[in-house]
C-alpha positions as a Markdown table, in Angstrom:
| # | Residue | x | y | z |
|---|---|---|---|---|
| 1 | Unk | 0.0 | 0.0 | 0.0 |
| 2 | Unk | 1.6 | 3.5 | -0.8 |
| 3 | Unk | 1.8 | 6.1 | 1.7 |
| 4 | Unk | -0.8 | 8.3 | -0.1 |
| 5 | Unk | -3.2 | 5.2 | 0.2 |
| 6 | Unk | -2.1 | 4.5 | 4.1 |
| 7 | Unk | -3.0 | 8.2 | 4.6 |
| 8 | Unk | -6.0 | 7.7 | 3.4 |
| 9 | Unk | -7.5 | 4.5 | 5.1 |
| 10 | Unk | -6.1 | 6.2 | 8.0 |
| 11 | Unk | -8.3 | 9.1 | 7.4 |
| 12 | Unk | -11.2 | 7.0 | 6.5 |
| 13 | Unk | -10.7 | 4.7 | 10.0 |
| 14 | Unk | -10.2 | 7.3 | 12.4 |
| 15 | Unk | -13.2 | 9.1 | 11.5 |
| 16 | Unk | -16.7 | 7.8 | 11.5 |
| 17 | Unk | -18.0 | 10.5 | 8.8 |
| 18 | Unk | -16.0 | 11.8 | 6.1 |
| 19 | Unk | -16.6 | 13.2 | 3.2 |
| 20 | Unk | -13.3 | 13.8 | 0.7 |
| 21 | Unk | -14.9 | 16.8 | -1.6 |
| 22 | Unk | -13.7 | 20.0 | -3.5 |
| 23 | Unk | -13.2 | 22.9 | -1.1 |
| 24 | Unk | -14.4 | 22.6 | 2.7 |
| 25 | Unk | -17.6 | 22.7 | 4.3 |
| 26 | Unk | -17.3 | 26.3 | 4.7 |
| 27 | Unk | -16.4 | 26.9 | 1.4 |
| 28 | Unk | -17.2 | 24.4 | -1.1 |
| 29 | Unk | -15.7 | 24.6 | -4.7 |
| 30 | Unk | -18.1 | 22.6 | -6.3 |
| 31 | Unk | -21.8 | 22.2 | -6.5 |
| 32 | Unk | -22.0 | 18.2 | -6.0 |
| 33 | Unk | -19.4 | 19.3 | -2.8 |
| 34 | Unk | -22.2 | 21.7 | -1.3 |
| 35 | Unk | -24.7 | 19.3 | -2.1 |
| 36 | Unk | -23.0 | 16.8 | 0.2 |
| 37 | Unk | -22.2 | 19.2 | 2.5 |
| 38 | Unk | -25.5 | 20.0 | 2.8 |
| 39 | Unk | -27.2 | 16.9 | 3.2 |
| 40 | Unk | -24.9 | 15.8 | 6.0 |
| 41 | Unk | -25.4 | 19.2 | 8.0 |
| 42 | Unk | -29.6 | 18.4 | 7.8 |
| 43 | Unk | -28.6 | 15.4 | 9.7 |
| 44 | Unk | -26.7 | 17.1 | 12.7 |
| 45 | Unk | -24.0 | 14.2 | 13.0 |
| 46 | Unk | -20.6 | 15.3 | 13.3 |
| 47 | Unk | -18.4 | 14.8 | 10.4 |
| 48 | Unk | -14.9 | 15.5 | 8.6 |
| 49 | Unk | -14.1 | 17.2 | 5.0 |
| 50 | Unk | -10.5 | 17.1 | 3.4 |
| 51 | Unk | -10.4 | 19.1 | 0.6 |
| 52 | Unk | -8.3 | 17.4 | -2.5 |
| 53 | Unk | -8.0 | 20.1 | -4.4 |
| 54 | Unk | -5.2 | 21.3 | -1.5 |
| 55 | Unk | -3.5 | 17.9 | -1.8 |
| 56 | Unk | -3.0 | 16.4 | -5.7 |
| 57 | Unk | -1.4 | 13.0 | -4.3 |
| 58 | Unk | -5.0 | 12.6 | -1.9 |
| 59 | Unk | -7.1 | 13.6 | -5.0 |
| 60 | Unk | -5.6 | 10.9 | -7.1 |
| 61 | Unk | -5.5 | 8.6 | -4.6 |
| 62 | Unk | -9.2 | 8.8 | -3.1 |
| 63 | Unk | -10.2 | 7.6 | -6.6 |
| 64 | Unk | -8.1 | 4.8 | -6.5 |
| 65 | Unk | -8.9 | 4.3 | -2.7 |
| 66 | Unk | -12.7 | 3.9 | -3.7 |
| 67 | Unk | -12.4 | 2.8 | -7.4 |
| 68 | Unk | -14.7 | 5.5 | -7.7 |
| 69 | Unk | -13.9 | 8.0 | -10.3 |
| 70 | Unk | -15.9 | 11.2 | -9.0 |
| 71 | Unk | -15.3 | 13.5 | -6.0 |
| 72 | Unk | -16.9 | 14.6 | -3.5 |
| 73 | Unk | -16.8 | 10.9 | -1.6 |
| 74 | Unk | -18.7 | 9.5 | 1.5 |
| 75 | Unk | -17.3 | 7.1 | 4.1 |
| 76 | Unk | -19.5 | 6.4 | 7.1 |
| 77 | Unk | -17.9 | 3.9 | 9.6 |
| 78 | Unk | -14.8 | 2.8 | 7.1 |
| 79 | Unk | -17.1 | 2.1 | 4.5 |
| 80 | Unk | -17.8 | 4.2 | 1.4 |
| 81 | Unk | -21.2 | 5.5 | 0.5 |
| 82 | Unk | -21.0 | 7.2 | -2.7 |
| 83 | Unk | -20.7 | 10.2 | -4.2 |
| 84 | Unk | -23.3 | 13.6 | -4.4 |
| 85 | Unk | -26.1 | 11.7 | -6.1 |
| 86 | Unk | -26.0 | 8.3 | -4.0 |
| 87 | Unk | -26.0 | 10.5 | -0.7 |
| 88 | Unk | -28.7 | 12.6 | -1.8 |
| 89 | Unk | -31.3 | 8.9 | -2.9 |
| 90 | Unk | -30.0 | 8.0 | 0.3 |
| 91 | Unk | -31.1 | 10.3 | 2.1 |
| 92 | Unk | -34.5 | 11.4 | 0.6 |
| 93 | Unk | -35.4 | 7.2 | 0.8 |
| 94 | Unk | -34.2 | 7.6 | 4.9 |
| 95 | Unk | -31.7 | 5.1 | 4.1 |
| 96 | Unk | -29.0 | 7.7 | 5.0 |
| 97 | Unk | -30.5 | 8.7 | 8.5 |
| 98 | Unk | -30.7 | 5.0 | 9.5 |
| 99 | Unk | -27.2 | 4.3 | 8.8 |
| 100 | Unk | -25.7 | 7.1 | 10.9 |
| 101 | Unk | -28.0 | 6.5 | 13.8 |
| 102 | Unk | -27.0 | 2.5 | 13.8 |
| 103 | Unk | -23.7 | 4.1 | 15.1 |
């Protein structure tokens, strides 16, 4: 595993929410970021952002981290979610709500 990739599980294990997006929560830089953003805040659980467009090496690597080609990216307890359009179906079929109050 490189040490972009340790960084990352790393990240992704030490925190129960976090979403890897564009910008921060304060300022997103993309739309599908704010989106995310916002749909987390509605739900009033704590939660981390790291914002890949400060790090190149952690914006490659969350893709291959995920095998996911899009950012912003949801993990909730070491497991990934999805990006801006899974967490949004998620959350308007109460799918999202359950899972973060299972833990």
């Amino acid at each position: 595993m490189s040490d972009v990739q340790a960084d990352i599980r790393k990240m992704v294990d030490d925190n129960r929410v976090i979403l890897f997006m564009k910008g921060t929560a304060q300022q997103p830089m993309c739309g599908f970021s704010f989106r995310a953003v916002e749909v987390i805040r509605r739900l009033g659980v704590p939660f981390v952002t790291v914002d890949v467009l400060s790090d190149p090496a952690i914006r490659d690597g969350i893709k291959t981290f995920s095998s996911w080609p899009t950012i912003p990216q949801l993990y909730i307890d070491g497991q990934f979610i999805g990006g801006s359009d899974i967490v949004m179906e998620m959350y308007e079929s109460g799918e999202l709500q359950k899972m973060l109050a299972a833990g």
